[in-house]
Structures are given as structure tokens and as C-alpha cells.
C-alpha positions in Angstrom: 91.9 -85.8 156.7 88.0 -85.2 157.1 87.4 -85.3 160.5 91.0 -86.0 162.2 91.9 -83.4 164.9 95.6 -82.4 163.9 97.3 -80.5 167.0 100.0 -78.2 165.5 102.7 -76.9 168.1 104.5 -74.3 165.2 104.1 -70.3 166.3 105.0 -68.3 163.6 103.5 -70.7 161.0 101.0 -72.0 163.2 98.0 -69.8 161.8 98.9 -70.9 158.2 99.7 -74.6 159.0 96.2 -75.2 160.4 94.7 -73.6 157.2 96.7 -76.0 155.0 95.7 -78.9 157.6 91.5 -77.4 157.2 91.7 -77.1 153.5 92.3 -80.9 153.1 89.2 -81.6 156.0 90.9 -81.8 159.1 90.3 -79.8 162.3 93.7 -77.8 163.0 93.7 -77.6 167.3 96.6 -74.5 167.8 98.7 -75.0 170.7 101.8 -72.6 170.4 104.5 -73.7 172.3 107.8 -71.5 171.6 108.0 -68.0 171.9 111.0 -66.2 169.9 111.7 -63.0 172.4 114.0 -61.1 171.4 117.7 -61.2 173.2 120.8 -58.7 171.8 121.9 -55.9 173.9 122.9 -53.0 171.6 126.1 -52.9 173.5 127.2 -56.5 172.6 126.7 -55.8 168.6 129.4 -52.8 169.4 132.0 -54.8 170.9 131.2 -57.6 168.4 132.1 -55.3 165.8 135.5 -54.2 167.7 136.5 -57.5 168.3 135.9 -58.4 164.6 137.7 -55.3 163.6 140.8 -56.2 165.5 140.4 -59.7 164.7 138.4 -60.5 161.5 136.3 -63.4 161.8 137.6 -65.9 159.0 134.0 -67.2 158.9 130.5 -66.3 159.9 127.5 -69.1 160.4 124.3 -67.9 160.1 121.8 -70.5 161.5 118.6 -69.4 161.5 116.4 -66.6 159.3 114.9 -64.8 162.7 118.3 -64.5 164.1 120.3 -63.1 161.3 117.3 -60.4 161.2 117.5 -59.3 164.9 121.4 -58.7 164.4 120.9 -56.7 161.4 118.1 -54.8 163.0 120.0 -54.1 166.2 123.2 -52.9 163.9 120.8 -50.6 161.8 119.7 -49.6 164.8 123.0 -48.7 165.4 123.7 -47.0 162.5 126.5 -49.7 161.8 125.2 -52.0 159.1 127.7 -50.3 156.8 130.5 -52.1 159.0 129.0 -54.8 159.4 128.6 -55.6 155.8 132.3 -54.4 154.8 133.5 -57.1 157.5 131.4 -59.7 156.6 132.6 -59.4 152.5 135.6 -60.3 153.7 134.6 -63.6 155.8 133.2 -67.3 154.5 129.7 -66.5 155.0 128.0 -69.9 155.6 124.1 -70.4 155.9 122.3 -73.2 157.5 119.2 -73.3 155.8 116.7 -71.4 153.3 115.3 -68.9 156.0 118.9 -67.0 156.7 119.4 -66.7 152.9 116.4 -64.6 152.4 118.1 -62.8 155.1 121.3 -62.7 153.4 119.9 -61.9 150.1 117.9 -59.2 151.5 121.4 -57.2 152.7 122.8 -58.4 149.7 124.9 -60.2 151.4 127.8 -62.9 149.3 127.1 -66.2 150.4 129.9 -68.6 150.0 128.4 -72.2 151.7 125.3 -73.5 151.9 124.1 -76.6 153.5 122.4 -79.3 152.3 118.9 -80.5 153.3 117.7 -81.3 156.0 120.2 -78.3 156.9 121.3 -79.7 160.5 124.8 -79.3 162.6 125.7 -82.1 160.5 125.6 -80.7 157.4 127.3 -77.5 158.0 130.0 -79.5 159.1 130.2 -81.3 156.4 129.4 -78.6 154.0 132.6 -76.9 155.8 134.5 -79.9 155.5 137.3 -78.3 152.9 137.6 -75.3 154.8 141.0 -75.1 156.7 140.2 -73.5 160.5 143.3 -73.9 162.2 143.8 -70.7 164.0 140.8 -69.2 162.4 138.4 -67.7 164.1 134.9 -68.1 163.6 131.5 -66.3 164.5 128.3 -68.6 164.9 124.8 -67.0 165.0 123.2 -69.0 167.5 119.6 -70.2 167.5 117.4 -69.7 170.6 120.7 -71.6 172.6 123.8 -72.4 172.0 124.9 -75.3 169.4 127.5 -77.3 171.3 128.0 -79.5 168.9 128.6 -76.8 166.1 131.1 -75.4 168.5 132.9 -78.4 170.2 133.6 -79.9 166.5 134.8 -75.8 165.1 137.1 -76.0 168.1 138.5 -79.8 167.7 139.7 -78.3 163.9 141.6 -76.1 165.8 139.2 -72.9 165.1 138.6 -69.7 168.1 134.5 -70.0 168.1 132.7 -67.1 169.2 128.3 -67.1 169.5 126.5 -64.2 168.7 122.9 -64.7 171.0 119.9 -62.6 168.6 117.3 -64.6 170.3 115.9 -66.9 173.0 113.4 -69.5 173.5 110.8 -69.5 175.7 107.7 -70.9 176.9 104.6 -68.6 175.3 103.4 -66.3 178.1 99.9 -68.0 177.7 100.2 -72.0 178.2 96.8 -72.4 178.6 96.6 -74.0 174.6 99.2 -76.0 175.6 96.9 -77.3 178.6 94.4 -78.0 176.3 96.5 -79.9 174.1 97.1 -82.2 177.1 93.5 -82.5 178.5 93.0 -83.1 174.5 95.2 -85.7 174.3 94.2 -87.6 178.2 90.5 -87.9 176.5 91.7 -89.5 173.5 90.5 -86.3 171.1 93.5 -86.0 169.0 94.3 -88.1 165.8 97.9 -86.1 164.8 100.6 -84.2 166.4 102.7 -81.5 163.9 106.3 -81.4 165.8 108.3 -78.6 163.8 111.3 -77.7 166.1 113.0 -80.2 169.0 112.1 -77.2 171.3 108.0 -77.4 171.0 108.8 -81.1 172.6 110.7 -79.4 175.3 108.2 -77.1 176.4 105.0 -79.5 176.2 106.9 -81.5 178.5 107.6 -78.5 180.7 104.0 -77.9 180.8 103.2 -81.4 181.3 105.4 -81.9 184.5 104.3 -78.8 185.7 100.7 -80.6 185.8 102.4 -83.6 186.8 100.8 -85.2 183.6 104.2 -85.9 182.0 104.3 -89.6 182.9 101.8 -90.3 180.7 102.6 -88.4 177.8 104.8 -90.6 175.3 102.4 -93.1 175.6 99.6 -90.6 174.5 101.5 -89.5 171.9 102.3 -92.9 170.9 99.1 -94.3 169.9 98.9 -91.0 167.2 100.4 -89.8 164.3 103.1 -87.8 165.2 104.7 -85.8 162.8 108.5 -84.6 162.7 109.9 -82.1 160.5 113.3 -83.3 160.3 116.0 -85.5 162.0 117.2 -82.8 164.8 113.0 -82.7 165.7 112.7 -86.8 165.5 115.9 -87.6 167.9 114.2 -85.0 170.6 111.1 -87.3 169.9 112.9 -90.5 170.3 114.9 -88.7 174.0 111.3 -89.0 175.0 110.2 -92.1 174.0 108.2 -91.0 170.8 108.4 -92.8 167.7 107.9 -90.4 165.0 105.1 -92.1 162.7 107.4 -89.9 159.4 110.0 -87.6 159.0 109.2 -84.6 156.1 111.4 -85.4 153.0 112.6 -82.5 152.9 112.3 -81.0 155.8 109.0 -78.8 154.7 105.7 -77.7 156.0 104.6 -78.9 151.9 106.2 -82.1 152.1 105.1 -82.7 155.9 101.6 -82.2 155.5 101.7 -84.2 152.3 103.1 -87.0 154.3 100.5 -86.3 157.3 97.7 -86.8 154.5 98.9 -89.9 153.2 99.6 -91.3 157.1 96.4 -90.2 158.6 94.6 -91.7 155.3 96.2 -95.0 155.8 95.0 -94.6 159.9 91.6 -94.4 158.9 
């Protein structure tokens, strides 16, 4: 990687991505793009927990690790993790990927289903798949917004869905990295783009059309490396008009930046 300029659009990761990207000689460029915030009013987990009460949820979906942590905070907040945890012993608890079962684990919470890699709406639903859900109903953790296609395909098997929202996504309140990124990109000084959620895509675009530089964009992105974490990144790539140069197998930051190394050595 000595001397390629890798743009890296994760947040929370972001910080340890571009030290893994300037250990192997590249020059990690930080442009955030997502910003979790924080979204569960302290009233909503109380009448969650009456409607679960009065009718148990026959299975829970947890989806993502900074989601299942915000509803356990705002419960222990609460001073109703107790319930919480007695209701959800007696549910199908059902995790999307690794970063909810650390959640899980941490609570000591059963987990019953697990889905496979590359842990998409796909995969809980097919990790499901044996479940009967006919008049069940069923509690979803969203991610930062709701999964339509999680819930459309719960409800054609006859289940009563209900999302929990823990979190939103948002722009960052400072864009100007992102501004960079795409004066960065317009003078040709970027060799690799790291894409690790379909919502970074989503907001460089927003900043781009606010700057009325989104025209141009694809193509930019086109002539680089660009990196996708896993299938649900790569089709909001593809929406755009972005081939992804690789896809992490599995969907890892290891295995991604391994694949970025090999693809930006072959680019030389």
C-alpha cells in the first residue's frame, strides 16, 4: 500500500481502520460520514414492556450491537432490565450478526438463532426459515431505520411485527471531512475508497448534491478501488452506479483490508 491514499468513511472504527491501513504504508484520509445519535424515549421502553407483558413477543430480532445496547441502557435506566430479561427467556431470541451477541452475552442473554455470514435480511430469514409465525408476534430491533424487507416478509408468514427504534442515522454535525473527501477525489488524490455500511454512500451523496458535485461522483469513484464490506454495502454501491472493485469474504474489517492490500498491489 506504500503511498496509496485510502479514504475510509467508517466512524466508530474509523480511527483504528486507518491505523491498520498506515501499518501496511498507506495514507489513511478520515472522512466520517454516519453519526449514531441516540433515539429511545424512556416512555416507549415502558409501554414496550406492557405491551409485551400482555402479549409476549414469540420472537425478538436483535440487529445490530449499538442498538441492543441503547435498549438495555434505557431499561437499566429504568430500573426494568429485570423484566426485560424474564420476557425475553421466554421468546426466540435471534441475532443478526457478531456485534448484538457480545450484547447478548454481556446480559446473559439465551440466544436461540443466529445468522449466517454475511449476516443480512436474507439470512435471518432464512436462518428463521423453520420457525412457524402464524399469529406470532414478533419484536425487531431496528438499525438506524426501519427494515422493510425484514418486516414485509415476517408479515407475509402471517407474523404481528412490531420495531423497537434505539437509534438513528445521521449526517455527522461536521461535514467538512466529507468535503474534503470530494475536493480529494475531483483532483484525482485518492487511490481507495473503504465503504463499510450502505448508509456512508447515502450521506457522501447528500453532501455531494448539496455542493452540486454529485453528478460527477460515480465516475470518480469508478476509476478507484472501492471497497465494500458486504453485499447490503455493494448493491447501495451498484443503486449508484459504483462497481465495487471486491466484496470482504467475510464481511470483516481483517478480511477487507487484506483484500484492499492485495487490490491496490495489483493497481500499482
Amino acid at each position: 500500500m506504500k503511498g496509496k491514499v485510502v479514504a475510509i468513511l467508517e466512524t466508530r472504527t474509523g480511527a483504528h481502520l486507518g491505523e491498520l491501513i498506515a501499518r501496511r504504508g498507506g495514507t489513511p484520509l478520515l472522512a466520517p460520514a454516519l453519526d449514531e445519535v441516540p433515539d429511545i424515549e424512556p416512555q416507549a421502553v415502558v409501554s414496550l414492556l406492557n405491551r409485551w407483558r400482555a402479549n409476549p413477543y414469540r420472537m425478538v430480532i436483535f440487529q445490530t450491537g449499538v442498538g441492543t445496547r441503547a435498549l438495555f441502557q434505557a431499561a437499566d435506566t429504568l430500573h426494568l432490565t429485570d423484566g426485560m430479561l424474564q420476557l425475553l427467556a421466554q421468546a426466540t431470541v435471534v441475532v443478526r450478526g457478531p456485534k448484538p451477541v457480545g450484547e447478548l452475552n454481556a446480559r446473559q442473554v439465551r440466544i436461540d438463532i443466529r445468522a449466517a455470514s454475511p449476516f443480512t435480511t436474507e439470512t435471518v430469514l432464512e436462518a428463521i426459515g423453520g420457525v412457524a409465525l402464524e399469529g406470532a408476534a414478533v419484536l425487531v430491533q431496528r438499525y438506524g431505520a426501519p427494515n422493510r424487507a425484514l418486516h414485509e416478509a415476517l408479515a407475509a408468514r402471517g407474523a404481528s411485527v412490531e420495531e423497537i427504534a434505539t437509534y438513528r442515522w445521521a449526517l455527522p454535525k461536521d461535514v467538512r471531512p466529507l468535503e474534503e473527501l470530494l475536493d480529494a477525489l475531483s483532483a484525482a488524490r485518492v487511490d481507495a475508497v473503504l465503504f463499510t455500511s450502505a448508509v456512508q454512500i447515502q450521506n457522501l451523496y447528500a453532501v455531494a448534491e448539496a455542493g452540486g458535485r454529485s453528478a460527477q461522483l460515480a465516475g470518480q469513484l469508478n476509476r478507484l478501488v472501492v471497497a465494500s464490506i458486504g453485499p447490503v454495502c455493494s448493491q447501495a454501491l451498484k443503486a449508484r452506479g459504483i462497481d465495487p472493485t471486491f466484496e470482504a469474504s467475510p464481511p470483516k474489517l481483517g478480511p477487507l483490508v487484506a483484500a484492499l492490500e492485495v487490490a491496490l498491489c495489483g493497481a500499482t
